[in-house]
C-alpha positions in Angstrom: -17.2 25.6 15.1 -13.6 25.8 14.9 -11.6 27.5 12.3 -9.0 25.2 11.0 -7.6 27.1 8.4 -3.4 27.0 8.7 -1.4 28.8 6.7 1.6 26.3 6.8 -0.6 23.3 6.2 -2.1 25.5 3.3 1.4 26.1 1.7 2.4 22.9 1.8 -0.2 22.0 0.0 0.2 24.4 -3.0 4.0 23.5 -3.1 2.9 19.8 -3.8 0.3 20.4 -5.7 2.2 22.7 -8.0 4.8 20.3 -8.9 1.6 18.4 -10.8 0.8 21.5 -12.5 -2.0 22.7 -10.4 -2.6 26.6 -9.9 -2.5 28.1 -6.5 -6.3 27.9 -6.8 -7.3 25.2 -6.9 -5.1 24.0 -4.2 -6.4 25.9 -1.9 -9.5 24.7 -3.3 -8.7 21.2 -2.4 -7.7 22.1 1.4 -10.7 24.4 2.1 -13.0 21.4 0.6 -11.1 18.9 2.6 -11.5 20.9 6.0 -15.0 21.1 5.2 -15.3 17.3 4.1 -13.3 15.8 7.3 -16.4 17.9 9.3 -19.4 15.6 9.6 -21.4 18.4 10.9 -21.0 20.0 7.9 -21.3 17.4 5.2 -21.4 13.5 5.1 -20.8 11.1 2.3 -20.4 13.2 -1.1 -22.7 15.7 0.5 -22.5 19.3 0.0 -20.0 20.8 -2.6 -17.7 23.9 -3.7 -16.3 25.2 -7.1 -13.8 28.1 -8.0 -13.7 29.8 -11.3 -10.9 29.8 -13.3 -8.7 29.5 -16.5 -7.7 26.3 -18.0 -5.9 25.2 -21.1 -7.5 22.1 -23.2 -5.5 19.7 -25.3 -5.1 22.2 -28.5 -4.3 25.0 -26.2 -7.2 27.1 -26.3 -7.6 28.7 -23.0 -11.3 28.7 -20.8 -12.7 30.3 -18.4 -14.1 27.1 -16.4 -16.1 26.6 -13.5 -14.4 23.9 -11.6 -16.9 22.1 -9.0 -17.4 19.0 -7.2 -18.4 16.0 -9.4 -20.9 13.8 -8.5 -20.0 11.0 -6.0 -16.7 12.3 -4.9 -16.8 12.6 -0.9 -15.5 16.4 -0.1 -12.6 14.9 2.4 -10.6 13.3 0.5 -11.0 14.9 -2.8 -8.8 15.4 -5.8 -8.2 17.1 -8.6 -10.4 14.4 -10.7 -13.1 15.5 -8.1 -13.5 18.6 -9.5 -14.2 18.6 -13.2 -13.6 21.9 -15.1 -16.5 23.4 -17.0 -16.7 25.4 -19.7 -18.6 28.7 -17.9 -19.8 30.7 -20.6 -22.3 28.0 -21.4 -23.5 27.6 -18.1 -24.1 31.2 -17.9 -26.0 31.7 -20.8 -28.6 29.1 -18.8 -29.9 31.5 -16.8 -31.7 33.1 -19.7 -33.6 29.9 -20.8 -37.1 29.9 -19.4 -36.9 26.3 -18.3 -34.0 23.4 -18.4 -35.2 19.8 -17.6 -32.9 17.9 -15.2 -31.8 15.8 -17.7 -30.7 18.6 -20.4 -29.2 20.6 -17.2 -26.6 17.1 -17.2 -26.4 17.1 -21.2 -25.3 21.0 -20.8 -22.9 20.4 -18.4 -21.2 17.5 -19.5 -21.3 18.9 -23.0 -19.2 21.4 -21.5 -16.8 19.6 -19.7 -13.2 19.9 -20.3 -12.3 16.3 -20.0 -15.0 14.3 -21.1 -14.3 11.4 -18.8 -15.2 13.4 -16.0 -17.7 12.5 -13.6 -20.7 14.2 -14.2 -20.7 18.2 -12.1 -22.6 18.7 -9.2 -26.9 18.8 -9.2 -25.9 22.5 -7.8 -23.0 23.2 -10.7 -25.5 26.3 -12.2 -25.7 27.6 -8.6 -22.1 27.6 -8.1 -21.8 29.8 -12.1 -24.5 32.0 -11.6 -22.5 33.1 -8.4 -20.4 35.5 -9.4 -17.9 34.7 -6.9 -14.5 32.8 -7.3 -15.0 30.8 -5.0 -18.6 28.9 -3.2 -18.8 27.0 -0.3 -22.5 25.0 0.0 -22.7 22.7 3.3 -25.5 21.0 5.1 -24.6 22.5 8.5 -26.3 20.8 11.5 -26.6 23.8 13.3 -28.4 25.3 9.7 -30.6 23.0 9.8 -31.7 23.9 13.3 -32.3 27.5 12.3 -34.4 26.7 8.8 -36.1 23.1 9.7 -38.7 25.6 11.7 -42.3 26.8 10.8 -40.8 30.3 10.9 -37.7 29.6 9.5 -37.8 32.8 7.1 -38.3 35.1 10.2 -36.0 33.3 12.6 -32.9 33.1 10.1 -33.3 37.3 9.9 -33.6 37.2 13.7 -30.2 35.2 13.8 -28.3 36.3 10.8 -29.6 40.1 10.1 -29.2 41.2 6.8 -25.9 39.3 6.2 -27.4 36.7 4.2 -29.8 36.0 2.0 -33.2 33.2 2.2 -33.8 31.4 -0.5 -37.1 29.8 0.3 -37.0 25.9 -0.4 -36.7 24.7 -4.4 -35.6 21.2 -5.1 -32.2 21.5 -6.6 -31.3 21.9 -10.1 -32.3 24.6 -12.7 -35.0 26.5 -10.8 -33.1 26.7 -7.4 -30.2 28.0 -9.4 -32.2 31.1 -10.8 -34.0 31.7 -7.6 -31.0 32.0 -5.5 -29.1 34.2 -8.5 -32.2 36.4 -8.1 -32.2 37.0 -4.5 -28.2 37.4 -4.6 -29.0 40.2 -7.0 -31.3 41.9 -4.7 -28.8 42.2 -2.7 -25.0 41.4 -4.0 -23.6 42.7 -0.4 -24.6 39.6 1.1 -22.1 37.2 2.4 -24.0 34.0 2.3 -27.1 32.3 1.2 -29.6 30.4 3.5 -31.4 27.9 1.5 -34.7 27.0 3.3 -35.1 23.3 4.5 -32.0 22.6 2.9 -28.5 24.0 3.8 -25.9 27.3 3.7 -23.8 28.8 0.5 -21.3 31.1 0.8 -18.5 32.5 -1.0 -15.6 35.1 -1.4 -13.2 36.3 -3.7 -10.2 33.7 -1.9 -10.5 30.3 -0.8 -9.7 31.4 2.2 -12.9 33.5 2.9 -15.4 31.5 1.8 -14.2 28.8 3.9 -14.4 31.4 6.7 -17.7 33.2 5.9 -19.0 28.8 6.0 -17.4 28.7 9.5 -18.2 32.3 11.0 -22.2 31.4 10.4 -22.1 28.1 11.8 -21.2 29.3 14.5 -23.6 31.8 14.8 -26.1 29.3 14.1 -24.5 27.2 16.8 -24.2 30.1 19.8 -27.6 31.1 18.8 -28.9 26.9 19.8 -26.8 26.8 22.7 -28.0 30.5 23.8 -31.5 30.0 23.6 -32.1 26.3 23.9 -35.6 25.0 26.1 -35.1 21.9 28.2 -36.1 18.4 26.0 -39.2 16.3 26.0 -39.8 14.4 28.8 -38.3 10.9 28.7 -39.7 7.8 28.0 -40.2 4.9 31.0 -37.8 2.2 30.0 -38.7 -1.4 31.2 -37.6 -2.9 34.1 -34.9 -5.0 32.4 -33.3 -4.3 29.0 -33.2 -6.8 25.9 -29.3 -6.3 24.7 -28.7 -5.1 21.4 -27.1 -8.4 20.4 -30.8 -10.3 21.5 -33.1 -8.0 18.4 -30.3 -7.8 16.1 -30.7 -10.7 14.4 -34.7 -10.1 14.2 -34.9 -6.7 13.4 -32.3 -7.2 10.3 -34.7 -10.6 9.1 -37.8 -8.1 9.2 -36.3 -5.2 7.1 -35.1 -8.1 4.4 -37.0 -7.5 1.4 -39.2 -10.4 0.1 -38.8 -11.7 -3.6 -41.4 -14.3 -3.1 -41.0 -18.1 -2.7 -38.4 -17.8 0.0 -36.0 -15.3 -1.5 -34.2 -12.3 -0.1 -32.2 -9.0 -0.7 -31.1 -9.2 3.1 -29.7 -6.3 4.8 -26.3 -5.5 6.6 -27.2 -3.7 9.9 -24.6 -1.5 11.7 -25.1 -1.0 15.8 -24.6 2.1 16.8 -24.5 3.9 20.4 -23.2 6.9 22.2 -24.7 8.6 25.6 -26.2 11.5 23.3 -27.8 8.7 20.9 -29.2 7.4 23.9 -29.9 10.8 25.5 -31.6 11.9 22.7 -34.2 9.1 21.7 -35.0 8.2 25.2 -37.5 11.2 24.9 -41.2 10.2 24.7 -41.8 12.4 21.1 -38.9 9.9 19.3 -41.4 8.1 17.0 -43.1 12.1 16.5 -39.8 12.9 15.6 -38.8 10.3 13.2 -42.4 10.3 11.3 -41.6 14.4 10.6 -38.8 13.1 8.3 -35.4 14.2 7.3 -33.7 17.2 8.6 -32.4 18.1 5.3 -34.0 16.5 1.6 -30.3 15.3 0.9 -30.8 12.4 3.4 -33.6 10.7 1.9 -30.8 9.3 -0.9 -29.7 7.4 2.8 -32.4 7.0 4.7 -35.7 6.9 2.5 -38.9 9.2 4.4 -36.8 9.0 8.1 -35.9 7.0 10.7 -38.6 4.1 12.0 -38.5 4.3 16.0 -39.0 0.9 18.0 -40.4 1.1 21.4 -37.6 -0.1 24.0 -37.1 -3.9 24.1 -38.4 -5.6 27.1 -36.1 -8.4 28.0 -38.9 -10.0 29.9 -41.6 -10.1 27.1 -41.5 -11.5 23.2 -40.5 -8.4 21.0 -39.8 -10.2 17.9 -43.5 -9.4 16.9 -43.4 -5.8 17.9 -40.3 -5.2 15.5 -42.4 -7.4 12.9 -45.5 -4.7 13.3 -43.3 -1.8 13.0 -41.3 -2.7 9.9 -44.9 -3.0 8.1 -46.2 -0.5 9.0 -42.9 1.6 7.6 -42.8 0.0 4.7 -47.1 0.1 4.4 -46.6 4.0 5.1 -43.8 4.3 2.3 -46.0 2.5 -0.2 -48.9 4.8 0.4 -46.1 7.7 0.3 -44.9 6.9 -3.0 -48.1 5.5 -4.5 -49.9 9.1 -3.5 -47.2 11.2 -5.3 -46.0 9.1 -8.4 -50.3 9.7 -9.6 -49.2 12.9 -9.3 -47.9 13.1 -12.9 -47.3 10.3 -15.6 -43.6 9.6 -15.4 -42.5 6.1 -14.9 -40.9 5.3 -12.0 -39.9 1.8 -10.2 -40.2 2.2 -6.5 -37.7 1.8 -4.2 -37.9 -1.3 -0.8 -39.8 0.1 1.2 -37.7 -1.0 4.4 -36.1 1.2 6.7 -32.6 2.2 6.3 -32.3 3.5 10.1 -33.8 2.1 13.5 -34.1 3.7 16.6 -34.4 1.5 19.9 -34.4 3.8 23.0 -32.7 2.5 26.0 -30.0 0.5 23.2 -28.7 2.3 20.2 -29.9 3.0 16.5 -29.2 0.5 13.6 -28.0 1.9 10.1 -29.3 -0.6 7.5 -28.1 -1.1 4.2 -26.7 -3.6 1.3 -23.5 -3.0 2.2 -21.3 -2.6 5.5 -20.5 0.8 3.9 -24.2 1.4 3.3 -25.4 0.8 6.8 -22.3 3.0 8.5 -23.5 5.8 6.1 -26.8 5.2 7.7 -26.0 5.0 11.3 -24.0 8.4 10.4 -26.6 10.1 8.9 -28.8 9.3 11.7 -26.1 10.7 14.6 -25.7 13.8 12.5 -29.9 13.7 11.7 -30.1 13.7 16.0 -27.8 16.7 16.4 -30.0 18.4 13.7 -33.5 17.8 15.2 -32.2 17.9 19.0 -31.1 22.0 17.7 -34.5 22.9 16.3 -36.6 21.4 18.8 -33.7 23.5 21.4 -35.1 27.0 20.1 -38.9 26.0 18.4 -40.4 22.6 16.5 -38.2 20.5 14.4 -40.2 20.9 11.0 -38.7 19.7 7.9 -39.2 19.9 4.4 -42.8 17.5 3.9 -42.5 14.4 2.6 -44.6 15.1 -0.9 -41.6 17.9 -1.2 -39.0 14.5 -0.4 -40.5 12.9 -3.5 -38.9 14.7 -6.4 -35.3 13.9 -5.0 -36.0 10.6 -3.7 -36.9 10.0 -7.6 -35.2 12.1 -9.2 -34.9 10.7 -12.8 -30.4 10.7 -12.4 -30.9 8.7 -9.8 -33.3 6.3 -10.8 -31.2 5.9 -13.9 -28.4 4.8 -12.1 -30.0 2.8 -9.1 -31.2 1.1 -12.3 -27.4 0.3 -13.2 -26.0 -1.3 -9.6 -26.3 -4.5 -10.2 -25.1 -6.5 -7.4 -23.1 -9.4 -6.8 -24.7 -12.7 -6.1 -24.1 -12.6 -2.0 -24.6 -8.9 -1.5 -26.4 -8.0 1.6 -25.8 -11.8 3.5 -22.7 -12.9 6.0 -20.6 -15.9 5.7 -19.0 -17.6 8.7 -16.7 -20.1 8.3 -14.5 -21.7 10.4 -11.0 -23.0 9.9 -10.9 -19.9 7.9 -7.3 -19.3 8.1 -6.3 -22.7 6.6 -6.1 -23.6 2.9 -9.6 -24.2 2.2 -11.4 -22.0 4.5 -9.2 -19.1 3.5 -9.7 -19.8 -0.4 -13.6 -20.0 0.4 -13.9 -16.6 2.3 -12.1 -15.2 -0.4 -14.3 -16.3 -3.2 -17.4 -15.3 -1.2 -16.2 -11.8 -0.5 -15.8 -11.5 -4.2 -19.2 -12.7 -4.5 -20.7 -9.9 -2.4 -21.1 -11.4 1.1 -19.3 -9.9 4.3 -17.3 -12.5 5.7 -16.4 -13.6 9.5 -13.6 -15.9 9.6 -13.3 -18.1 12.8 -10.0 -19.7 13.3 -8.0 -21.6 16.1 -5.6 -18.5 15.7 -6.8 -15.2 16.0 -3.8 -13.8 13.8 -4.3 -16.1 10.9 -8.0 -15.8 11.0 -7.7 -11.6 10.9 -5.1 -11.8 7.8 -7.4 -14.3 6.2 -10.3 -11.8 6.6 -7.9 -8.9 5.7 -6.7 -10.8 2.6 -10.7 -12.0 1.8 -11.5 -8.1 1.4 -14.9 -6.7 1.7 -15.1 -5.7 5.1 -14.4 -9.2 6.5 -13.1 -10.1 10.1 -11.3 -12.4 11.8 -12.5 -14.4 14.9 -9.9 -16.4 17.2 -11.9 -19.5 18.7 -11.4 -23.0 19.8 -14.5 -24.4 18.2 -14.6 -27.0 20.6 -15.6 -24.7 23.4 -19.2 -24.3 23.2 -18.7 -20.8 25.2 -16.2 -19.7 22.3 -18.3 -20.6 19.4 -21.3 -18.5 21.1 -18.9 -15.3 21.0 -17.9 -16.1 17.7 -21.5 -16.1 16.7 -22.0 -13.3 18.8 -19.3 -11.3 17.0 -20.9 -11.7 14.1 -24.3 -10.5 15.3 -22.5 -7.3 16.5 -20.8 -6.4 13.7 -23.1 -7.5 10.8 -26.3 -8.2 12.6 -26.7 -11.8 11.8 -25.6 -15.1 9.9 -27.2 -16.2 6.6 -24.0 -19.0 5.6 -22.4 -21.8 7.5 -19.2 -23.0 6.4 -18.6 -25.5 8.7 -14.8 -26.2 7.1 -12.4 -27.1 11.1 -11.2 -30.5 11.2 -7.8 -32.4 11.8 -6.8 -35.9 11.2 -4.7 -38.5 13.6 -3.7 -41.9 12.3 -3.7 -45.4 13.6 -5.3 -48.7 12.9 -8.6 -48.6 14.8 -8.4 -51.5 16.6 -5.3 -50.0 18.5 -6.1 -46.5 19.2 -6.2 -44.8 21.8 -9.6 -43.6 23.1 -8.2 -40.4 23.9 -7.3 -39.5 20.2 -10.7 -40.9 18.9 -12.6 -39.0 21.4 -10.5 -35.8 20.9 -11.3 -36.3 16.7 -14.9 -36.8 17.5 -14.8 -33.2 19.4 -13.6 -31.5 16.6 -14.8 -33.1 13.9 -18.1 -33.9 14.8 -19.2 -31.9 17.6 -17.8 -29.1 16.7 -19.9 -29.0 13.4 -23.0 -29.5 15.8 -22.2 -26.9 17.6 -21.5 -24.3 14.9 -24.6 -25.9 13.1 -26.7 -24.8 16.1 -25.5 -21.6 16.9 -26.1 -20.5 12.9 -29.7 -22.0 13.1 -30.4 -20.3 16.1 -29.8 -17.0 14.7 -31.4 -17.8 11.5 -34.4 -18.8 13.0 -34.4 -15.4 14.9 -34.1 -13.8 11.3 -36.7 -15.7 9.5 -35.3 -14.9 6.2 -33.4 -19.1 6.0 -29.9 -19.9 5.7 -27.6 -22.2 4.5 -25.6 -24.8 6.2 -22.5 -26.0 4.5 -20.3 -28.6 5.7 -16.8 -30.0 5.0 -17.4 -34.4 4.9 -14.3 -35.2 3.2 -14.1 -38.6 1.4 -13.8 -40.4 4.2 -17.1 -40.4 5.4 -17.8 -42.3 2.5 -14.7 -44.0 1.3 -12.5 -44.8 4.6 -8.8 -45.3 4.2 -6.6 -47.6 6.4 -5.6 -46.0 9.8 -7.7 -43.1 9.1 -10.7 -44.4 10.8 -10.0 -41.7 13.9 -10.7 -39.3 11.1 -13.4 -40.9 8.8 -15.9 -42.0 11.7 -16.9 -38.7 13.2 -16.5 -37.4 9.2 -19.1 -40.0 8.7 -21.2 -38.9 11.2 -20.8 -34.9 9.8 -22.3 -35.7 6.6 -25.1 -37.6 8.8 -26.1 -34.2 10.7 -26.2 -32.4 7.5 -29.1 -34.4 6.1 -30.3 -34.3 9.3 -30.3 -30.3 9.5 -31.8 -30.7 5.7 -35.0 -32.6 6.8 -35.5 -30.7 10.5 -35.5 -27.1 9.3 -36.6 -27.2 5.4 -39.8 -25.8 6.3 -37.9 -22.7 7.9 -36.2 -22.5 4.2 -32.8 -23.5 6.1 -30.9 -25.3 3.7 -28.0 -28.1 4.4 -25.3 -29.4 2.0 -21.9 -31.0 2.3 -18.8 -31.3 0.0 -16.8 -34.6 -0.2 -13.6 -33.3 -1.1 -10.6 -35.1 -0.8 -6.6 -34.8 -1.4 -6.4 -31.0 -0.9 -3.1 -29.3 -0.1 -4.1 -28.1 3.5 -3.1 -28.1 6.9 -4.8 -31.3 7.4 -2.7 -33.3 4.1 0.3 -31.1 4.5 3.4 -31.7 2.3 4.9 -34.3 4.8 1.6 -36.3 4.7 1.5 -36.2 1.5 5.1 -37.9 0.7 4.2 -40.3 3.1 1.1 -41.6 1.4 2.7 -41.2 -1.8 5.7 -43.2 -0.6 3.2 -46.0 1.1 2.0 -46.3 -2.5 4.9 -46.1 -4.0 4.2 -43.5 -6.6 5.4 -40.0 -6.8 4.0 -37.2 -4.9 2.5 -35.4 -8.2 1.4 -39.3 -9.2 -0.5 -39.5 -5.7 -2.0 -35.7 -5.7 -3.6 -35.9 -9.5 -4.1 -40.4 -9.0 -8.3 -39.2 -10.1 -10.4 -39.9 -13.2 -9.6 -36.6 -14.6 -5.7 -36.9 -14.2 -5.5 -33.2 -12.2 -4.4 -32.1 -8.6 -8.0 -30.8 -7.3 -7.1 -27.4 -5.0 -8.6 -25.4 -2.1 -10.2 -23.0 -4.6 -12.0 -26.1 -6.5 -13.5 -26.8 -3.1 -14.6 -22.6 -2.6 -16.2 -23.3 -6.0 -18.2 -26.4 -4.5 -19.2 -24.6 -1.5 -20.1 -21.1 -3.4 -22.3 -23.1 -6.1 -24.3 -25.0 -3.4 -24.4 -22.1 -1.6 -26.6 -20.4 -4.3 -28.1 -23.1 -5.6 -31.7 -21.8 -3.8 -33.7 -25.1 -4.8 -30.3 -27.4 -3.2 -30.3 -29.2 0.1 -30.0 -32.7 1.3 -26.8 -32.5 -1.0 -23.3 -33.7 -1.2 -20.9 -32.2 -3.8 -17.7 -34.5 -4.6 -14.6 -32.9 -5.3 -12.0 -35.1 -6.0 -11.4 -35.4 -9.4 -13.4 -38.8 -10.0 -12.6 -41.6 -7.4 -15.0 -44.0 -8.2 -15.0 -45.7 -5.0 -15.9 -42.4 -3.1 -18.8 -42.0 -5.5 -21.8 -41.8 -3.9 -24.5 -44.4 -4.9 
């Protein structure tokens, strides 16, 4: 592993960070953490941590010695000063003499302690880091480590590799106890550079920023030359089949079967994240894959992403029905967690709620993995784990047998009481966990819609006519959104749109079928050109979208919704708008139509009758004609309702969002018009 220490770059850094009135330090606190941070084969995702001890004033201007270390949740390559909370030390070192320190009085001493109080709470590790007594410690959760300690012989082998240079801390669950063992063993021996902790990671540390850092990346890369030196050739691999299902074909079932059940139809659905790579696919093409995966993690931090461990698929056979086989391996995960967490919560008499039971990582040889989560950011963290959980058990089965800490060892950190207490706080929003497609996305409505559902949790795909506009509506929408450019009228271009959504999401769970355009003339004296062209887009087009989403939804097994834009006319149609209002008409037909085909597969279908919305469609010139025609003004004409008030684009997203969680709703049509009697429906 590279050093990437550089002293300009290092400079720099104290020069801007003095002008805020940070000490040379902690600056270079802040680079070493960051080059450690920006290494994913070192930490991932507010994994591992580092401190330095120092002096700080507090508001009074008493003056401290302070332990500054990584608070929780901060992500090591991109921290800041806020990231590492200053500690009173004293305190914390007067710990070590207390026979025993619960978990939860170890985070009332430390944030008693704190020098801000509105600090986020210090590392799990924050007594490791005092007891120390160096100025500055380094703790990572090397790759490469993990080769060397997730062995049966890990105490021998890490002596064989690293001599006396560093010390073995055999494997403690972090907190109080770890602290005091690994202060003990550095006290056997204070000329030690380093700590191994078994099963779990590397510390070291060093009177500079600068060596500490170093020390981390000098023993790396012993643990690294020693894999590479000494490495046996893999497992034998795995036959594939003949021909290949595409990753695009199981997405859709795979993420349906890890959607946790609520009873009566409801579901916390999952966002899945495809992931592949020639050494993904090197790597779990071998015939042990699903004997690796059941071993566990390669380090206890990763069961906070990826519960027990991976669950392995066999590889998908285009040419025979493997939406069963994923079916049978997703219960027998989750079957296996319940009998994992029922067996070690008898183990004592706290309370504890238990955790889904789905898998948050899927191997498929021959295709990829999929990182599942609630969140895109959730299942990327989980699809990075699990590249970085391959390098790690692809080293230790290189020089021995990949064997990790057990899984009744998992338990206490899986449940640790902090993290229970907070899981128990994240509430989430109403669409967390489900995608939203809607087309004519970039236009008034459709854009006003995608935003509103983003805010409401779901991860949005918005199809428009113009790729542009449709990837600044996503942009603007927020929450990991993206744009599609399709003509909607193209069969070929609504399955990639679809298909774009399977790749990047895994699925579909909403329809907002939203496209549509209007063309004028009496209909006794159109042309049959313009009426077929309306008919394309503004009723087969909905067909089309409607059938792609059902197919997919079907594949997932979890329902849907089906949402469609009817417009007044279909109900209430105005002079020379008949081009517009027929196939309109028909739209909110095939909506109750979609309601009373696929109820029984919990797919829902609604439509909005909206009308007079500032859009594309009744743009500002349509809309002084038709106020003209009627001779009233163009406010007069845009608020001419029961109510007396110009209905907008976001009234609509409101109508769309409420049927789109209303869970006992389909078979419905929402009016949004401001009261027009003659467009009521009766």
């Amino acid at each position: 592993m590279k050093n990437l220490w550089d002293d300009g770059e290092a400079e720099r850094l104290v020069a801007d960070y003095a002008k805020k009135g940070v000490t040379r330090d902690l600056a270079l606190r802040f680079y070493t953490t960051r080059l450690l941070g920006g290494e994913p084969r070192l930490v991932l995702h507010g994994g591992g941590n580092t401190s330095c001890k120092t002096k700080v004033t507090d508001l009074v201007g008493d003056e401290w010695d302070v332990l500054c270390v990584k608070g929780s949740g901060w992500d090591m390559g991109v921290i800041e000063p806020a990231g590492l909370p200053a500690v009173k030390l004293a305190p914390l070192l007067k710990a070590r003499s207390l026979g025993r320190l619960s978990d939860e009085d170890m985070v009332a001493l430390q944030r008693a302690n704190l020098i801000d109080p509105a600090s986020p709470n210090p590392s799990v590790e924050t007594l490791l880091h005092a007891f120390l007594p160096h100025k500055f410690v380094d703790h990572t959760h090397s790759t490469a480590i993990l080769a060397i300690v997730d062995q049966a012989d890990s105490e021998a082998l890490c002596k064989k590799v690293f001599g006396v240079k560093l010390g073995f801390v055999p494997y403690i669950k972090p907190g109080f106890d770890l602290a005091k063992a690994a202060a003990e063993i550095y006290d056997a021996d204070p000329s030690v550079e380093g700590l191994i902790l078994d099963k779990h990671g590397i510390f070291t540390f060093g009177d500079d920023a600068r060596q500490a850092y170093g020390r981390m990346i000098h023993y790396v890369t012993v643990a690294e030359d020693y894999v590479a030196a000494n490495g046996k050739p893999p497992a034998a691999r795995a036959v594939l089949p003949r021909k290949l299902a595409k990753p695009e074909d199981i997405a859709p079932a795979l993420r349906g079967a890890v959607a946790v059940s609520r009873g009566e139809g409801r579901f916390d659905r999952m966002i899945s994240d495809f992931r592949t790579s020639e050494a993904i696919l090197d790597f779990i093409a071998s015939e042990k894959i699903a004997d690796y995966a059941e071993r566990g993690v390669s380090t206890p931090d990763l069961s906070i992403r990826i519960k027990t461990g991976p669950m392995a698929l066999p590889a998908p056979d285009a040419e025979s029905e493997y939406k069963s086989v994923i079916r049978q391996h997703v219960e027998k995960f989750a079957a296996d967690y319940r009998a994992y967490f029922e067996t070690n919560d008898a183990l004592d008499d706290v309370a504890r709620t238990m955790l889904d039971p789905m898998p948050r990582l899927t191997l498929v040889p021959g295709l990829g993995m999929f990182g599942h989560g609630r969140t895109v950011k959730d299942a990327k963290i989980a699809s990075d784990v699990g590249e970085m959980w391959i390098e790690a058990v692809r080293g230790a089965e290189a020089i021995g047998d990949f064997r990790p800490l057990a899984k009744s060892d998992l338990f206490p950190l899986e449940y640790w009481s902090l993290e229970q207490a907070k899981l128990a706080s994240n509430k989430p929003k109403p669409l967390t966990g489900q995608v939203m497609l809607v087309t004519g996305g970039a236009g008034a409505i459709g854009a006003a819609t995608a935003k509103l559902f983003a805010a409401n949790g779901a991860h949005v795909v918005v199809v428009d006519l113009d790729a542009d506009k449709a990837a600044d509506a996503a942009k603007k929408a927020g929450n990991n959104s993206i744009g599609v450019g399709a003509d909607i009228t193209d069969p070929a271009q609504v399955r990639a749109a679809f298909d774009k959504a399977v790749a990047t999401y895994g699925g579909v769970d909403i329809l907002v079928s939203n496209a549509g355009a209007a063309w004028e003339g009496r209909i006794g004296e159109l042309d049959d050109a313009i009426l077929r062209k309306s008919f394309e887009l503004n009723f087969f087009a909905h067909q089309s979208v409607a059938q792609n989403a059902v197919r997919i939804m079907l594949e997932q097994g979890t329902g849907g919704v089906l949402l469609f834009n009817a417009s007044k006319q279909a109900v209430n149609p105005g002079a020379k708008f008949g081009a517009y209002g027929l196939p309109k008409a028909a739209t909110l037909f095939l909506s109750r139509q979609y309601a009373l085909e696929y109820g029984a597969e919990g797919i829902r279908s609604n439509a909005v009758n909206a009308d007079r919305i500032r859009s594309g469609l009744l743009t500002d010139a349509m809309i002084a004609s038709r106020s003209g025609a009627r001779g009233v003004s163009e406010k007069e004409y845009m608020s001419g309702n029961l109510l007396g008030q110009e209905v907008t684009a976001e009234d609509v997203a409101q109508a769309f969002l409420h049927q789109a969680l209303a869970e006992r709703t389909t078979a419905d049509v929402t009016t949004v018009d401001g009261g027009n009697i003659a467009a009521a429906l009766r």
